[in-house]
C-alpha positions as CSV (number, residue, x, y, z in Angstrom):
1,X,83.8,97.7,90.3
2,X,81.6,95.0,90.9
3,X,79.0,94.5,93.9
4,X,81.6,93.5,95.8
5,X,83.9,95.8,95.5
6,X,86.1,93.5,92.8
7,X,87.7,95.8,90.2
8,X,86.5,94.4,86.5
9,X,88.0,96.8,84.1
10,X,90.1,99.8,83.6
11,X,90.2,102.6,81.8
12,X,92.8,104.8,79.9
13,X,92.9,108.2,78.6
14,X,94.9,111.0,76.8
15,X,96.0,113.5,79.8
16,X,94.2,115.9,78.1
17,X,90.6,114.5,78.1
18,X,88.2,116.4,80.3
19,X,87.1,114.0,83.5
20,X,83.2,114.7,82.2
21,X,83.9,113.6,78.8
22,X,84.8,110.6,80.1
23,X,82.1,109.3,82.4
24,X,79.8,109.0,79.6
25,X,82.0,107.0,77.5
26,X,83.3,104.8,80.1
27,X,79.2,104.4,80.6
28,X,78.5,103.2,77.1
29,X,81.6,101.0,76.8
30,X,80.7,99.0,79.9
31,X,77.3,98.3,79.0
32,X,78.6,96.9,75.2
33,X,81.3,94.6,77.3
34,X,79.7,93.1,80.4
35,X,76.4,91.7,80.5
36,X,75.1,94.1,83.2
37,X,72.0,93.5,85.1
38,X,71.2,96.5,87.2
39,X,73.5,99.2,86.8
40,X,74.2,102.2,89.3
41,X,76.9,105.0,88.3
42,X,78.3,106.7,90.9
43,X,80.7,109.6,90.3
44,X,82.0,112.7,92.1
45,X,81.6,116.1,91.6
46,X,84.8,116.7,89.5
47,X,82.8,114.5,87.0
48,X,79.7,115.9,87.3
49,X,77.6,118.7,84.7
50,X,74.1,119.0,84.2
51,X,74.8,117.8,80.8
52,X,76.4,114.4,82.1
53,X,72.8,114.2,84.1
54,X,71.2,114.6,81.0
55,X,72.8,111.8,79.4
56,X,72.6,109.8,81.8
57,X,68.8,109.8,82.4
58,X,68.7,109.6,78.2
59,X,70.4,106.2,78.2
60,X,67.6,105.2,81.4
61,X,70.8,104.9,83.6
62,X,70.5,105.0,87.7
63,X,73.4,106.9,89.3
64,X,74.2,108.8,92.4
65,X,76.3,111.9,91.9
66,X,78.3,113.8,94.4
67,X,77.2,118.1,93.7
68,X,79.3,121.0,94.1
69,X,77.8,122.4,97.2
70,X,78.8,126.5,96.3
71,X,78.4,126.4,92.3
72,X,75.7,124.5,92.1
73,X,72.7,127.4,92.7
74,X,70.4,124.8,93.3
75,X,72.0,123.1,95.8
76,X,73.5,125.7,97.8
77,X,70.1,127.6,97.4
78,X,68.0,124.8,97.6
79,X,68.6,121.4,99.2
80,X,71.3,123.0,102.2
81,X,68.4,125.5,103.2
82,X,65.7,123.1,103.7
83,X,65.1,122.4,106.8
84,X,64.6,118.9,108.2
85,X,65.8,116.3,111.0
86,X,68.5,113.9,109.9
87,X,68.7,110.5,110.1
88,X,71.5,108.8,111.7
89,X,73.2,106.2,109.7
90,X,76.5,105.5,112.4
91,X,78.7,107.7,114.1
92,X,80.2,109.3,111.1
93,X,77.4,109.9,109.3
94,X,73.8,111.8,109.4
95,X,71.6,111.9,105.8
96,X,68.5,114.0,105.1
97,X,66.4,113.5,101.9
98,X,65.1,116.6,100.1
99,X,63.1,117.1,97.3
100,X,63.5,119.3,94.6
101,X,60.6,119.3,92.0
102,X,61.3,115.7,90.7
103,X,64.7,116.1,91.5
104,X,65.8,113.5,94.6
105,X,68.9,115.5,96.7
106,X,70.4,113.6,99.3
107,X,72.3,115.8,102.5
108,X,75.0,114.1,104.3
109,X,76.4,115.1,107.1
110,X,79.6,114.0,109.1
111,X,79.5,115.7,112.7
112,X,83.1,114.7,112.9
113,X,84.6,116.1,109.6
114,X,82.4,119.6,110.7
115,X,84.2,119.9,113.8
116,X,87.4,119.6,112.1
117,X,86.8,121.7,109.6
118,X,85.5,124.6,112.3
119,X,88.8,124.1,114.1
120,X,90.7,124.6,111.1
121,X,88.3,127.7,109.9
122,X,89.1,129.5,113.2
123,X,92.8,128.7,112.9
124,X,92.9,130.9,109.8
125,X,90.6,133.0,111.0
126,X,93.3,133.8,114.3
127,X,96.2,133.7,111.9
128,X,94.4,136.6,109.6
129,X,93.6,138.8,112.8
130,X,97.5,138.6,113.5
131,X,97.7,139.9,109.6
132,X,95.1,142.4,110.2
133,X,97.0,143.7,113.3
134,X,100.2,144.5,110.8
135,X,98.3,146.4,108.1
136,X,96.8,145.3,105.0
137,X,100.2,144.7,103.0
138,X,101.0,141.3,105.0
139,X,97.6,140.2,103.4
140,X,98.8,140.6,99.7
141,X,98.8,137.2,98.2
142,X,97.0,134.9,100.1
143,X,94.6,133.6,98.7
144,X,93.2,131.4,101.7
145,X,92.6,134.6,103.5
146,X,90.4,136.7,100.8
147,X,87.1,134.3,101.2
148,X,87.0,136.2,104.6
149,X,87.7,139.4,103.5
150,X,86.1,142.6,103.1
151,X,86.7,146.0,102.5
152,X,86.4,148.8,104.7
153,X,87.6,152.7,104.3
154,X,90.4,151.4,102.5
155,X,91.6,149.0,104.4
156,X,90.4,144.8,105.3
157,X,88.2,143.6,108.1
158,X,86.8,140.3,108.8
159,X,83.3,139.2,107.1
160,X,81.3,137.9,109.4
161,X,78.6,137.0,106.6
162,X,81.3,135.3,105.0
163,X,82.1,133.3,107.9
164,X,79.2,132.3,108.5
165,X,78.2,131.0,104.6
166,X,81.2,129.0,104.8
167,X,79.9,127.5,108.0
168,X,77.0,126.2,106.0
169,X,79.2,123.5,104.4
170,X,80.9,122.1,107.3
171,X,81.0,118.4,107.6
172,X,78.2,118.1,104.6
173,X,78.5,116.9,101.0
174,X,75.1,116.4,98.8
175,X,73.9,113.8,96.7
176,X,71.8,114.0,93.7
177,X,70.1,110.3,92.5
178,X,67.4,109.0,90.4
179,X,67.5,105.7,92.3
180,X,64.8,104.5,94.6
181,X,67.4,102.9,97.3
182,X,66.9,104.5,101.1
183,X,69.0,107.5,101.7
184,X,71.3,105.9,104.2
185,X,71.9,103.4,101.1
186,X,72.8,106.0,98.7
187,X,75.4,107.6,101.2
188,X,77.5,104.4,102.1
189,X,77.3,103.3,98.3
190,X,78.6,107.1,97.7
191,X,81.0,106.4,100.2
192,X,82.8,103.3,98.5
193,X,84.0,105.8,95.7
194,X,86.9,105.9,98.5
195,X,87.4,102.2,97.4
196,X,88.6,103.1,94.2
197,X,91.1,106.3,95.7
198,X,92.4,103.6,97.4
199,X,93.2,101.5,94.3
200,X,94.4,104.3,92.8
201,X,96.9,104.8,95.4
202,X,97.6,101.1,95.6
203,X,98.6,101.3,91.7
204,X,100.6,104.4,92.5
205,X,102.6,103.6,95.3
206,X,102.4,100.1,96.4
207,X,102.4,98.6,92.8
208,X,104.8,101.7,91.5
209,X,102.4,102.0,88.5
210,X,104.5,105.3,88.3
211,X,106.7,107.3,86.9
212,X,105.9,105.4,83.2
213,X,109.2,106.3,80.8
214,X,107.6,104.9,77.8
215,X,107.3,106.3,74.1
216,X,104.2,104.9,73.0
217,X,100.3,105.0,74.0
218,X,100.3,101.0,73.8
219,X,103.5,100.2,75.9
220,X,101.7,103.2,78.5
221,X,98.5,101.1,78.2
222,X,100.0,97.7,78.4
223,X,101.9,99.2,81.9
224,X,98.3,100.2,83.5
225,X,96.9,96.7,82.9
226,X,99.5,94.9,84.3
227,X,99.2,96.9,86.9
228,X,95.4,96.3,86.9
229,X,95.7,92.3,86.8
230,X,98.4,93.1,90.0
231,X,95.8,95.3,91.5
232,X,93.1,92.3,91.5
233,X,95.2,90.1,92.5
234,X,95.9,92.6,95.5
235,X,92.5,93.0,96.5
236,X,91.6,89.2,96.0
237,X,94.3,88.5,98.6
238,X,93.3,90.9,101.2
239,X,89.7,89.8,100.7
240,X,90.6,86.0,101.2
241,X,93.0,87.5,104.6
242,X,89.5,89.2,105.8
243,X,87.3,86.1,105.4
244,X,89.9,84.5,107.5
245,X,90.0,87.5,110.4
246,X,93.3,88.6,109.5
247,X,94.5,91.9,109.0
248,X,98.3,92.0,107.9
249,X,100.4,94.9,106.7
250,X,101.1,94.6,103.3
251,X,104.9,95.9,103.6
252,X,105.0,92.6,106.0
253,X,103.0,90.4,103.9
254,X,105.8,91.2,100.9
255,X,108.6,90.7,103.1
256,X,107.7,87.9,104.7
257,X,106.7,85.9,101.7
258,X,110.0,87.2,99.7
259,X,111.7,85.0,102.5
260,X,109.9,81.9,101.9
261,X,112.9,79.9,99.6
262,X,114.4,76.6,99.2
263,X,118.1,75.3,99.0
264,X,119.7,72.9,96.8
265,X,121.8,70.2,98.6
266,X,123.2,67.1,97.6
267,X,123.7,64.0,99.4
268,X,124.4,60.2,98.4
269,X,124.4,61.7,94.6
270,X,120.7,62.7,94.9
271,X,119.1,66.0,95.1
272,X,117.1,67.4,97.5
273,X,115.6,70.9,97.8
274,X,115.2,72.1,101.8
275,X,112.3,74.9,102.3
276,X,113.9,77.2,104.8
277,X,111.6,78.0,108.1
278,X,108.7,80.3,107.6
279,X,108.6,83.3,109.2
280,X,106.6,86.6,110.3
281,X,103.4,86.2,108.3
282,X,103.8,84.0,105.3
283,X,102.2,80.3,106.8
284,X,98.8,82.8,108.1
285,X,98.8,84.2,104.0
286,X,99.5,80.7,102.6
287,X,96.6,79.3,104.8
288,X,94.1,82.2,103.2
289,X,95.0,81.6,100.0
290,X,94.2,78.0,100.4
291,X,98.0,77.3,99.0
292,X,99.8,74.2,100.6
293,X,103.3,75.2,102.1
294,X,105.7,73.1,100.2
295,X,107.6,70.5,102.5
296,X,110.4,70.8,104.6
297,X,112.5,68.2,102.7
298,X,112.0,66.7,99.4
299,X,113.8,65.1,96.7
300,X,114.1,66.7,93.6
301,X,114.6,65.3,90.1
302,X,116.3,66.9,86.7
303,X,119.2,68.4,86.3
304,X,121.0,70.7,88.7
305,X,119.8,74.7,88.9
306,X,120.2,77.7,90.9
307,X,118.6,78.1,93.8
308,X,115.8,80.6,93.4
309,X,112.8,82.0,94.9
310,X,109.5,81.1,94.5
């Protein structure tokens, strides 16, 4: 994505090929295609080793890299026990810069997210007293409950160390960057990665970019970058609705514009094509777009066709 947010290119890749193998290539080929000024990669932790960091600061690339807060020993060890005041960026969201040797760690909190996630700790936590209460068989198989487990003369009681460890992580997510932009700055640019889940599920369910019944890996390729120019074009339109203050529904923006048709008559041995009314949102999309609606009435020459669509 671009500065703005405007997808420029897509990538595609064998199911099989590891999320981490990827980043790095998708790193190289973008600096051969575009001619990049300043470049930030940001990625999140499913794409994330200490080998990809490596790499990264080999090729002199900037990036800002969502951690795994429990595997990572540095960062569960480290950056979440440091203490510190944090800074508040809006309601959603608190950061706190730490330091780790050279190593620049940004903690973000969302006071929000951590009281949801509390609620939905002691939830389980109610539910596996209930389990408790009926012996240690109802317990066999879950798998959500065993984090809180622990045993006891042969038989399970509550952690309360656990408990509280996984109350460390509550609301926070951490940030590891070699940039020198302010922490709030790292955290919203963190955030847009939400930009591209979003295009994902645009691709997926809006633009029905899937299922894909095809028998090659250029038709399956071909298929993702239609759906890519679609996906543009989708996110051009919405941008050119915001700059006018609108905010439509794209299941009424569709329907409304998959409405907008002309008939055929004739009368006096001329032909004339009538635009049938507008309605719902289709003349506030036209306006955006800067695209004139076409007349009411006008004559039409050629031959006689079908009536269709635009």
């Amino acid at each position: 994505m671009a500065g703005d947010g405007r997808p420029i290119s897509c990538e595609v890749w064998p199911g099989d090929f590891s999320d981490v193998k990827a980043l790095l290539s998708v790193v190289d080929r973008a600096r051969e295609r575009f001619p990049l000024g300043e470049v930030c990669f940001v990625a999140d932790r499913g794409m994330v080793s200490r080998k990809v960091i490596r790499e990264l600061e080999a090729r002199g690339m900037r990036y800002i890299l969502g951690m795994r807060l429990r595997r990572d020993k540095e960062v569960r060890d480290e950056v979440l026990s440091r203490p510190g005041r944090y800074r508040r960026v809006d309601e959603d969201l608190r950061v706190k810069e730490v330091w780790v040797e050279d190593r620049r760690y940004i903690l973000c909190y969302n006071p929000k997210e951590a009281e949801k996630e509390a609620k939905e700790r002691e939830l389980i936590l109610e539910s596996l007293r209930e389990k408790l209460s009926q012996g240690p068989k109802a317990l066999v198989g879950n798998r959500g409950f065993r984090r809180y487990l622990k045993a006891e003369k042969g038989t399970f009681a509550i952690d309360s160390q656990k408990v509280a460890e996984e109350a460390r992580y509550d609301g926070k997510w951490v940030l590891l960057t070699n940039t020198d932009l302010p922490a709030p700055e790292v955290a919203l640019q963190y955030k847009r990665l939400l930009c591209v889940e979003e295009f994902f599920r645009a691709a997926k369910n809006l633009l029905e970019t899937r299922p894909i019944f095809h028998k090659f890996a250029s038709t399956i390729t071909g298929h993702i970058f239609v759906s890519f120019l679609a996906l543009t074009l989708l996110h051009e339109l919405k941008e050119r609705l915001k700059r006018k203050g609108l905010k439509l529904e794209w299941k009424d923006i569709v329907r409304d514009l998959l409405e907008v048709r002309e008939v055929e008559v004739w009368c006096g041995g001329r032909r004339y094509m009538l635009r049938l009314p507008l309605v719902g949102v289709a003349g506030k999309v036209f306006g955006a777009v800067g695209v004139a609606v076409p007349p009411a009435v006008r004559e039409a020459r050629g031959a006689k066709t079908d009536v269709q669509a635009p």
